[in-house]
N, C-alpha and C positions, 0 to 999 in steps of 0.2 A: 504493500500500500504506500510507504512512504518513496520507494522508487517510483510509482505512477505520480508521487507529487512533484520528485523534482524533474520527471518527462515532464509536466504542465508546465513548471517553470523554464523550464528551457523553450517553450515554445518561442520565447519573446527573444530569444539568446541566437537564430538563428536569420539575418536579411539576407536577401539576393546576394551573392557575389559573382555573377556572371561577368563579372569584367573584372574578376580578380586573377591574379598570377599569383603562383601557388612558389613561395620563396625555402621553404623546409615542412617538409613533414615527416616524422619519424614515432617510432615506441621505442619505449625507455623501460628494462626494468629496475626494480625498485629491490636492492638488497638489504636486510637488517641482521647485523650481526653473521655475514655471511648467508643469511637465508633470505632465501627466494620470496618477500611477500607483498609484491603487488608488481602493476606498469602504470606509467605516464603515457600519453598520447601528445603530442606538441605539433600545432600547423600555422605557420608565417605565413600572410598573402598581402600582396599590392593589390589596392583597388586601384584600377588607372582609371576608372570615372571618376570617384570619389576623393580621388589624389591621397587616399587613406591606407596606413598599417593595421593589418587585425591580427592578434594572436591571439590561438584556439586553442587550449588544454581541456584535461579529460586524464583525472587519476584516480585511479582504484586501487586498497590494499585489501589484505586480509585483517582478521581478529590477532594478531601478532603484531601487525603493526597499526592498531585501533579503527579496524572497520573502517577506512573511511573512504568516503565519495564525493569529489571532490569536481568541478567544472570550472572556466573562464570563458570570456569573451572579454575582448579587449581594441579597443578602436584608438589608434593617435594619427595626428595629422601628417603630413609629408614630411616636416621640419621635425615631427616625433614630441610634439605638444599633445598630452593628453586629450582625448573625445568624450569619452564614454568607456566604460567597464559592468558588468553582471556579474556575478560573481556568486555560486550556492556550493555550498559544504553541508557534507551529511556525516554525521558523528552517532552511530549505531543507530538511535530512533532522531538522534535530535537536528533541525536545521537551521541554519543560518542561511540569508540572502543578504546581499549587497545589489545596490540599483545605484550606480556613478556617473555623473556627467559633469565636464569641465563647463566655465561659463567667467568670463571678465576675471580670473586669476582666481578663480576660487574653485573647490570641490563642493559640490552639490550630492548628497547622499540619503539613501535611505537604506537603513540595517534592521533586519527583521531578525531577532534570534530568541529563541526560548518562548516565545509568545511577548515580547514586546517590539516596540520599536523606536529608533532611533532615528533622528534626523541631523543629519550634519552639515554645514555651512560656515565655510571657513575659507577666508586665504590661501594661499601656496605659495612657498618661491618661487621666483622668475628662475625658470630653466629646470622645473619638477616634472618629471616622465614619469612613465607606469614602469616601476620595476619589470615585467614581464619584457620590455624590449632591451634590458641591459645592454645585453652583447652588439645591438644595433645601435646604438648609441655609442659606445665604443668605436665601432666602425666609424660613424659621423663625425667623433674630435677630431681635433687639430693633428693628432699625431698617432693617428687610427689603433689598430693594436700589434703590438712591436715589442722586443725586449725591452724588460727597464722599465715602462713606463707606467702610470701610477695616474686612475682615471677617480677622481673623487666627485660623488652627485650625492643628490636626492632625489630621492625616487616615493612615490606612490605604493605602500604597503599592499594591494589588494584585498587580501583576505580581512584586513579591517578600516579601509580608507586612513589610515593614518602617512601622516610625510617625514619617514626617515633617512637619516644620513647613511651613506654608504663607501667603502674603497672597495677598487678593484685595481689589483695591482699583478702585472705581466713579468712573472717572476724565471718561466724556463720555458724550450723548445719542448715536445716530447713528440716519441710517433705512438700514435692510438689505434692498434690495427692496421699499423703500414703506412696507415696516414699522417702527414704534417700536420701539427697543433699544437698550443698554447697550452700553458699552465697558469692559471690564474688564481691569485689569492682573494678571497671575498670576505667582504664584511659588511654585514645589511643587518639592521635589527639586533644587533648587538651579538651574532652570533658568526661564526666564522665557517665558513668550507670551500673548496677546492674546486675549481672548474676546467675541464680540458677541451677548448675551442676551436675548433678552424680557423682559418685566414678568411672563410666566407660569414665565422658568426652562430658557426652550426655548434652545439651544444653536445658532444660525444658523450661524457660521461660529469659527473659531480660527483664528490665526498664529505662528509662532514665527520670528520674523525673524532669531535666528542660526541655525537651520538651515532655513532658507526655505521651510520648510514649512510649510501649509496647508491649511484641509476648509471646504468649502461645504455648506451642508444645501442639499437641490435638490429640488426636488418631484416630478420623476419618477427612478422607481431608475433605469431606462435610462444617464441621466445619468450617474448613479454608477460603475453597472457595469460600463457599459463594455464592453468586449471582454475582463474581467480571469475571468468566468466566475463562474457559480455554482451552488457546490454543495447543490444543493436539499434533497436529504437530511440533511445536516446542521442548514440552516438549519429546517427543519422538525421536528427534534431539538431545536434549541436554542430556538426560538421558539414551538414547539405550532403553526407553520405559518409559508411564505412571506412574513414581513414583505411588505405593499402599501405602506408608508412613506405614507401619506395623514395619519396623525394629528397633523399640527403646521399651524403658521401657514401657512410656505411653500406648500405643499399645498394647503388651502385656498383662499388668496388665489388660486393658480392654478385650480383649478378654478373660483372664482367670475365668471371673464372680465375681472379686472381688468388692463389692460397692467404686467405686473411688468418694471420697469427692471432690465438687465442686471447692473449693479453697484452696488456700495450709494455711498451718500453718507454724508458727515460733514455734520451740519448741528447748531449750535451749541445745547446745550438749557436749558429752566430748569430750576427744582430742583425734577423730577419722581421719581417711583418708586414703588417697592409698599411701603406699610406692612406692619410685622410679621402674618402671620393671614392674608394677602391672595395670589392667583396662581395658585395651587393650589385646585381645587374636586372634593372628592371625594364622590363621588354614594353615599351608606350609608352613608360613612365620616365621620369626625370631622373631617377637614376639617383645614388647615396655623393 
């Protein structure tokens, strides 16, 4: 029953993107403590009518790593100025919704949880993005992402409209599956974990070593899913159809028949990266 509530909620979580370019989609699973207990679903697109970014997530665990069911949608402008965000988490019976819209530097919100509700209205800094485009935003600074370098924001919490401080700092080369990528140190929310990037943005893997937790990008959803189940109806609410997760590096390279090594390696790098303008190629669109 409470899945049919958040199918209803997502109704509103799904517009046209018929003129969208579909920039990453992949599944992630979800490691804790070594086990296998859940996947991410994640899809980047350009609207080239809209001149808009949306980012699509869709996570599921098991009771080991607390039931939970988790969705986004997320709209920013070209320039990566917040639009709009939705946002429903389901926590065994209980849920939360977030309803977000920017408007003259302010966050505009409403938070449904536990049977009440919240309304918020507030300011933002000039130059506050939805955490969920991090990595693209990255790409867009002055000194794209490169060794050494050291990208400090504030970002758009989602999960509770709040605006916290954040680093992001480009600390090693590594290859991820034969792949080129980044090692990235994070700090959002006062909590710290590891990210390993592409030169395009694309998100292979994360870790957060004080709570041992972990996600793989994997090139077949199987992988992912697991025996955790999926509810297709929804996902096809929320995505305009069954993510096939092919649209990333991962994917690719497996499909192309090259032997992809089981685990990544750390291998020492020079002082590579993507310049500002570069990573992102958007096809009608104006381009990063």
């Amino acid at each position: 029953m409470v899945l049919n509530f958040i199918f209803c909620l997502l109704i509103a979580l799904a517009p046209a993107l018929s003129h969208a370019q579909v920039l990453f989609e992949g599944y992630s699973k979800i490691i804790s403590g070594g086990v296998h207990v859940g996947y991410a679903i994640q899809k980047y697109e350009f609207n080239n009518k809209k001149k808009q970014f949306v980012a699509t997530t869709f996570l599921k665990t098991n009771e080991l790593a607390g039931n939970l069911t988790e969705s986004l949608q997320a709209f920013a402008a070209e320039d990566m100025t917040p639009v709009s965000y939705k946002y429903t988490t389901l926590v065994g019976t209980e849920v939360k919704t977030i309803d977000a819209s920017f408007k003259n530097g302010k966050i505009l919100a409403t938070i449904n949880h536990g049977g009440k509700t919240e309304k918020v209205n507030r300011e933002i800094p000039k130059g506050t993005f939805l955490s969920s485009f991090l990595a693209y935003m990255m790409l867009k600074s002055p000194s794209g992402i490169k060794m050494d370098t050291k990208f400090e924001y504030q970002a758009i919490a989602e999960e509770d409209a709040s605006v916290e401080k954040g680093i992001a700092a480009v600390s090693a080369t590594e290859e991820f599956k034969g792949l080129k990528a980044f090692k990235i140190l994070n700090e959002f929310k006062k909590a710290k974990f590891i990210s390993t990037v592409s030169e395009k943005g694309e998100v292979f893997a994360t870790r957060s070593p004080a709570q041992s937790i972990s996600t793989e990008l994997v090139s077949n959803p199987s992988e992912a899913t697991a025996n955790f189940g999926m509810p297709s109806a929804v996902l096809k609410q929320l995505f305009g159809d069954v993510p096939t997760g092919q649209e990333n590096q991962i994917a690719k390279l497996a499909k192309s028949g090259v032997a992809v090594p089981s685990e990544p390696t750390l291998t020492p790098g020079k002082q590579q990266g993507v310049p500002q303008g570069k990573g992102l190629q958007l096809k009608g669109g104006s381009g990063q």
